[in-house]
C-alpha positions as CSV (number, residue, x, y, z in Angstrom):
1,X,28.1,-8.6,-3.4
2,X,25.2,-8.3,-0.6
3,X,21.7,-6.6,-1.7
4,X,20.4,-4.8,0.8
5,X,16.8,-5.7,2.1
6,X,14.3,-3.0,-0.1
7,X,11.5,-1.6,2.5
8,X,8.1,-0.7,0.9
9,X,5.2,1.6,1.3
10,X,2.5,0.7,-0.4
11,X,-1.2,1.5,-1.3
12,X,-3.9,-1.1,-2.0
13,X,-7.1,-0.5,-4.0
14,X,-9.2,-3.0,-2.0
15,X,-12.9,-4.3,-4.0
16,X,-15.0,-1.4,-2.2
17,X,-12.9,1.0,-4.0
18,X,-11.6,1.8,-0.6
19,X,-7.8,2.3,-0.1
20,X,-5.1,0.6,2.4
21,X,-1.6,1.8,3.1
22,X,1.0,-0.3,4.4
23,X,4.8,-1.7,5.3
24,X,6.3,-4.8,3.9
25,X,9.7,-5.9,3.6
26,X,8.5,-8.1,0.6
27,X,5.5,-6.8,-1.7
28,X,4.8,-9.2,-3.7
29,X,4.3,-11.7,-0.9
30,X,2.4,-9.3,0.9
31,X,0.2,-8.8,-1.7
32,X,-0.8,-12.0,-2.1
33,X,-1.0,-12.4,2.1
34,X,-3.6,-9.8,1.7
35,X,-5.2,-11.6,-1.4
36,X,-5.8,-14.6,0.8
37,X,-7.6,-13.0,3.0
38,X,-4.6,-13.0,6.0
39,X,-2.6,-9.7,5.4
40,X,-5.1,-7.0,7.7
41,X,-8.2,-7.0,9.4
42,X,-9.1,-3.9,7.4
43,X,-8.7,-6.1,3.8
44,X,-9.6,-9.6,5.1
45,X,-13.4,-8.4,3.9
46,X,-12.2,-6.3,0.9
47,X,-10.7,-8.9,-1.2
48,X,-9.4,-8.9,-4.0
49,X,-7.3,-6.1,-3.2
50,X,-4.5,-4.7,-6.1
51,X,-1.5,-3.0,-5.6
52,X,-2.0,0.8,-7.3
53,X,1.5,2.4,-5.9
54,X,4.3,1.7,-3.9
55,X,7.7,3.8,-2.6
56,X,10.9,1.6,-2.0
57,X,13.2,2.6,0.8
58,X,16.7,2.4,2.2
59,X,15.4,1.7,5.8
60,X,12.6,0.8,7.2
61,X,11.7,3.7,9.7
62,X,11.6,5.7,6.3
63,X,9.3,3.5,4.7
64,X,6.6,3.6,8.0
65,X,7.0,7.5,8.1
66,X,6.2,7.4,4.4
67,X,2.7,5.4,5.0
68,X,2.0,7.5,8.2
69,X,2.3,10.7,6.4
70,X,-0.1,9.1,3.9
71,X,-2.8,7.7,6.1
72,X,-2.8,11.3,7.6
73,X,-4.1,12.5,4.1
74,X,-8.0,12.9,3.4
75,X,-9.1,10.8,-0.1
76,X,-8.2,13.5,-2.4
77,X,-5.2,14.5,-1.4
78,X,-4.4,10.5,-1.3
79,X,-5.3,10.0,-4.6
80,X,-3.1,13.6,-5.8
81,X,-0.1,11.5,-4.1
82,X,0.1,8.7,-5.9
83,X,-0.6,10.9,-8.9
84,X,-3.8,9.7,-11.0
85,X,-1.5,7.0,-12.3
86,X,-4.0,4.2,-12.1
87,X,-7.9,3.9,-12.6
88,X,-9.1,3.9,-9.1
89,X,-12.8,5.0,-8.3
90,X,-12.9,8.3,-6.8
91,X,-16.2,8.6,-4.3
C-alpha cells in the first residue's frame, strides 16, 4: 500500500511572541530546520520557535493557499483561526 506524501500549513510561535506561517512537506523536520536557525530569514533571529497549529493536506497547492489566506489576516483574526488552542502572548 503507498501513503501519499501529507502537505502542511503551519504556524510558528517564534521567542518575540511573533508568529510565522509556513509550507513543509515534512513538519517535524521543518521545525527543527527552523530551530537551528536555517528554516527562514524571518525566524533565524527568533529562535526557539514552537509549533502552535498546523492543517494537513491532500496537495500541496491547497496547503500554500491555506498559509496565504492566513498571512493575509491581521493578529487577531490569526489568533481566532487557530482557535485560542495554545497559550500564545497576544500584544
Amino acid at each position: 500500500m503507498e501513503t501519499k506524501p501529507k502537505h502542511f500549513f503551519y504556524v510558528l510561535e517564534c521567542a518575540d511572541d511573533s508568529l510565522y506561517a509556513g509550507y513543509t512537506n515534512n513538519l517535524e523536520k521543518r521545525i527543527a530546520t527552523h530551530n537551528a536557525g536555517k528554516g527562514a530569514k524571518y525566524t533565524k533571529p527568533r529562535t526557539p520557535v514552537k509549533c502552535v497549529y498546523y492543517e494537513t493536506y491532500e496537495t500541496k497547492q491547497e496547503a500554500m493557499r491555506a498559509e496565504y489566506a492566513f498571512k493575509q489576516l491581521d493578529r487577531r483574526a490569526k489568533l481566532q483561526y487557530i482557535g485560542g488552542q495554545h497559550e500564545i502572548s497576544k500584544k
